[in-house]
C-alpha positions in Angstrom: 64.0 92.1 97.5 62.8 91.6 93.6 63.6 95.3 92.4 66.3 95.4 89.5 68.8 96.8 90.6 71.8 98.3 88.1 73.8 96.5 85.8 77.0 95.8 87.3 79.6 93.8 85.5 82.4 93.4 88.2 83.1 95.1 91.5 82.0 98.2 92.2 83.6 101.1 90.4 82.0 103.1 93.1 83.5 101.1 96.1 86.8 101.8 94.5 86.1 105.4 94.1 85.5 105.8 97.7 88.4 103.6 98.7 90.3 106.7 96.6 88.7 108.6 98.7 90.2 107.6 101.8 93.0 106.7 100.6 93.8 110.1 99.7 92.2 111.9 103.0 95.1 109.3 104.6 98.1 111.0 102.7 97.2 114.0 104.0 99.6 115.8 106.9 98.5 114.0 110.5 97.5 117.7 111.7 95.1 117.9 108.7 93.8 114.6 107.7 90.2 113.7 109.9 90.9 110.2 110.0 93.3 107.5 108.9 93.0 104.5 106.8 96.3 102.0 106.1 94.1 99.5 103.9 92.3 101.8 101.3 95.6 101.3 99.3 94.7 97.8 98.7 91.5 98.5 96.8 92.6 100.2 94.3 93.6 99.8 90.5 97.3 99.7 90.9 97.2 101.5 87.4 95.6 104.7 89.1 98.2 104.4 92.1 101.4 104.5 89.6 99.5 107.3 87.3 99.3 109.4 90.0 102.9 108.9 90.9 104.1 109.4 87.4 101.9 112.1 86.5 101.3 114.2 90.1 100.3 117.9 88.3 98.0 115.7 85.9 96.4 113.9 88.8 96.0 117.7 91.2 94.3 118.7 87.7 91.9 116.1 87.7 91.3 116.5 91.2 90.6 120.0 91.0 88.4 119.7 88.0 86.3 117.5 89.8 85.9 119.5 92.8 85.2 122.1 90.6 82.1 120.6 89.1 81.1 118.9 92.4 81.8 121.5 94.6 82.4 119.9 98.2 81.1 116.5 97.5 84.9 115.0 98.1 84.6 116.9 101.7 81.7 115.4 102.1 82.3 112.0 101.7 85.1 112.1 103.5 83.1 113.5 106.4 80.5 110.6 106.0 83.5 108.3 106.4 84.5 110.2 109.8 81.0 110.7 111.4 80.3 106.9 110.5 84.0 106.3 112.2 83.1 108.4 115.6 78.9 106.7 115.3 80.3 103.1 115.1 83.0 103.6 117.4 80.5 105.1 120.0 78.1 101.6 119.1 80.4 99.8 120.4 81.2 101.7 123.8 77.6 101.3 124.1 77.6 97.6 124.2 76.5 96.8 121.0 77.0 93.4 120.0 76.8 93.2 116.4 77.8 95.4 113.0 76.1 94.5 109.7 77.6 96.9 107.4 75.0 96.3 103.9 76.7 97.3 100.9 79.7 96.7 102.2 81.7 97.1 99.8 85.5 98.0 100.8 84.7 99.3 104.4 87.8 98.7 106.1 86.5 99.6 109.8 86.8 96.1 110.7 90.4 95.9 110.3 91.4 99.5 111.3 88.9 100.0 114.3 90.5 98.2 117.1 87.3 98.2 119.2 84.8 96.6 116.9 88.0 93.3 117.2 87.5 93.2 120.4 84.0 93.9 121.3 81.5 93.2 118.1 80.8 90.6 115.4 81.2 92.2 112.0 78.9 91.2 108.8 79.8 92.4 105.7 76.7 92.2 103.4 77.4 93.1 99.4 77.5 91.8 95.9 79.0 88.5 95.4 82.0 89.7 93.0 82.6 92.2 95.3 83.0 90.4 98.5 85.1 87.7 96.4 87.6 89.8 95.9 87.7 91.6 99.0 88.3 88.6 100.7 91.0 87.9 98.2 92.6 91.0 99.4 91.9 91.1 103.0 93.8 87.5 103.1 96.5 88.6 101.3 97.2 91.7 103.9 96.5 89.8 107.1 97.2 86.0 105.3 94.0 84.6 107.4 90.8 85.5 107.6 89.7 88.0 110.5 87.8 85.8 113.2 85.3 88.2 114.1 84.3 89.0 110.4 81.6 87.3 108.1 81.4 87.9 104.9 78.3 87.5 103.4 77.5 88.0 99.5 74.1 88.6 98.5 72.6 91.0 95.9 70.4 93.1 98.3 67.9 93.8 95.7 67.7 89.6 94.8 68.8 87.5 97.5 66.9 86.8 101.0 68.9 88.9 103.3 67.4 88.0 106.9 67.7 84.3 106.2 71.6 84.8 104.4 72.6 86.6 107.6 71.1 84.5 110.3 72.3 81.4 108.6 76.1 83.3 109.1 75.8 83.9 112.6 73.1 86.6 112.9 70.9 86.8 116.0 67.8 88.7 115.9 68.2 89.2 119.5 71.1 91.6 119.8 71.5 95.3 120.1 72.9 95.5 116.6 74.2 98.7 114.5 73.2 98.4 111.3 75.4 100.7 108.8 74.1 101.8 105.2 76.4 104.0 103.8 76.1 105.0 100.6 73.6 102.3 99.9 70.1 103.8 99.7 70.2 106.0 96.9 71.0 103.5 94.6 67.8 101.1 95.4 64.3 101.7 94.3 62.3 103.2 96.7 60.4 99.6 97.0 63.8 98.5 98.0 64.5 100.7 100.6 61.1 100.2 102.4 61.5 96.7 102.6 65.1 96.9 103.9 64.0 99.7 106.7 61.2 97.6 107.4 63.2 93.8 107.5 65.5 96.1 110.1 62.5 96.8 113.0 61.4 93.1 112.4 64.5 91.6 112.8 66.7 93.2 115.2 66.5 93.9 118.8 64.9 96.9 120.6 67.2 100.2 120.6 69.0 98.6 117.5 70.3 101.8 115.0 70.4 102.2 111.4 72.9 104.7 110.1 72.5 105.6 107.1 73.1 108.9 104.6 70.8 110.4 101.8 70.6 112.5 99.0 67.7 115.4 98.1 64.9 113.2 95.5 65.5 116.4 93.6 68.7 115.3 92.8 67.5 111.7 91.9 64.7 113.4 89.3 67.5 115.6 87.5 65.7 119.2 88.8 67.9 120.0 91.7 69.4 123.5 91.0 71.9 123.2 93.5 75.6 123.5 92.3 77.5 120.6 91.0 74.0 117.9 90.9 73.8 118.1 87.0 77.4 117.0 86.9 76.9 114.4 90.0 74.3 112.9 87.9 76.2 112.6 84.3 79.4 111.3 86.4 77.2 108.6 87.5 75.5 107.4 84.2 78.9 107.6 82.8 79.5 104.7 85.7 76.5 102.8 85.1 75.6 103.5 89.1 72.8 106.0 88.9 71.0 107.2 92.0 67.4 105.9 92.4 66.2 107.2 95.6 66.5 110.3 97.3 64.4 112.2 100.7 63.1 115.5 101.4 64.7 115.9 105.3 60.7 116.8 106.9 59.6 113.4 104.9 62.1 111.3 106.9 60.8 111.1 109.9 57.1 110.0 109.4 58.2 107.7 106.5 60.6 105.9 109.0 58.0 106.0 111.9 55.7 103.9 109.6 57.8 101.7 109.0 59.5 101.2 112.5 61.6 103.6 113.8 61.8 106.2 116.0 64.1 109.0 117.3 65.4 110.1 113.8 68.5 112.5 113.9 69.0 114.1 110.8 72.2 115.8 109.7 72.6 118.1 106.8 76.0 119.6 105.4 75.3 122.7 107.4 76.2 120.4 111.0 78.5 118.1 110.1 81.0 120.7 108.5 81.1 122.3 111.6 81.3 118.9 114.1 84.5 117.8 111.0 85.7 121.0 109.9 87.1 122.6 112.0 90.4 124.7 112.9 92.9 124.3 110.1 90.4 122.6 108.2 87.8 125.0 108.6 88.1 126.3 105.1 86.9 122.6 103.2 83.4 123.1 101.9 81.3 120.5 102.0 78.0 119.8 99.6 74.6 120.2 100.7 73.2 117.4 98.8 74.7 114.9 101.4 73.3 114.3 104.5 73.3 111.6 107.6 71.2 110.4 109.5 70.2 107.6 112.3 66.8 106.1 113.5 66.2 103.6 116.2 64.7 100.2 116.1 61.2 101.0 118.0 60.9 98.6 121.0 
């Protein structure tokens, strides 16, 4: 992939914004939380951590504020990071051999998923900075490296990604899931069509890419839907701007052209109720998040 890609001058801010993310869904009471994860801690800026501590009405403020002018988009990345949970988890009841998770970034389901230990082989595809200090963390919490984990940095948008992952282990052969989460919207849309495309041609039949998207309204700045104006200036303020969005009826032929079939689409609307539910019933979620899954055509 030759598309520039955004300026990045360390790890992802955004991979530590999501680790924050989980992190915080985990403190949650065991009765309300949806899922739990003991190694989002690790990722992030131990500054944040002892702020929060210090300063707990400051840091509800700040919380609230920001659900405030992103109304449900918190709920819905948490969601994202259940649904992905329960899709992988099913992957690998399934017989599924292989996980490349692309744009890794700190995913912890390799370490917290006991199933994908014992049944898959886990590639971790992401920046090179990234990765190197991921691994400098995951070795400091288990002091080895995971056995059934590669770790493979690559700038998607640079590096040859087919040839990087078979040269770690890769087989083309394999039912494989392949996991994209929060990754499209911030390639060009070049990017994405040759990364849907390197999928179907490299990967064996009934293969799955899971994946979530935003609206392209969002992505051009007209989206009237509440909280995008300030989901776009919170990313410019980030330097990680969206770059490509979808329109749900455009999915499915754009992904059947390019070697997919059986596209499952789902919008806010679904997964709230599938995650929400009973105690939690009352978490809004955003409607400018949605998932979705396509198979690898045979």
């Amino acid at each position: 992939m030759t598309q520039q890609s955004n300026e990045k001058t360390g790890p992802s801010k955004m991979a530590e914004g999501i680790a924050l993310q989980r992190f915080a869904e985990s403190k949650l009471p065991e009765d309300r939380r949806i899922f739990y994860d003991p190694y989002a801690v690790y990722f992030i800026d131990p500054r944040t951590l002892e702020y929060a501590k210090q300063n707990p009405l400051q840091a509800k403020a700040l919380a609230e504020e920001y659900e405030k002018k992103m109304p449900g988009w918190s709920n819905s990345i948490r969601a994202r990071v259940r649904y992905f949970d329960d899709r992988i988890e099913k992957a690998a009841a399934e017989g599924f051999t292989q996980l490349v998770i692309l744009g890794a970034g700190y995913d912890t389901r390799a370490y917290r998923i006991p199933a994908l230990k014992e049944r898959m082989t886990i590639f971790e595809v992401d920046h090179p900075q990234t990765i190197e200090r991921k691994i400098s963390i995951i070795t400091g919490i288990f002091q080895e490296m995971p056995k059934h984990v590669r770790f493979v940095p690559l700038d998607l948008e640079h590096g040859d990604l087919w040839d990087t992952l078979k040269r770690s282990g890769y087989s083309t052969s394999e039912k494989t899931l392949f996991v994209l989460e929060g990754l499209l919207m911030y390639l060009s849309r070049d990017a994405v069509a040759e990364l849907f495309s390197g999928i179907a041609q490299n990967a064996g039949a009934g293969s799955i890419a899971l994946f979530d998207f935003v609206p392209q309204s969002l992505v051009d700045g007209i989206s009237d839907s509440e909280g995008g104006a300030y989901i776009r200036a919170y990313l410019s303020q980030v330097g990680e701007l969206f770059r490509t969005g979808f329109a749900e009826n455009e999915l499915n032929p754009y992904l059947a052209g390019l070697g997919f079939t059986d596209v499952e689409i789902v919008p806010g609307s679904v997964y709230k109720g599938m995650i929400y539910t009973g105690v939690n019933a009352d978490r809004p979620v955003s409607g400018l998040l949605n998932f979705a899954a396509a198979v690898v055509r045979g």
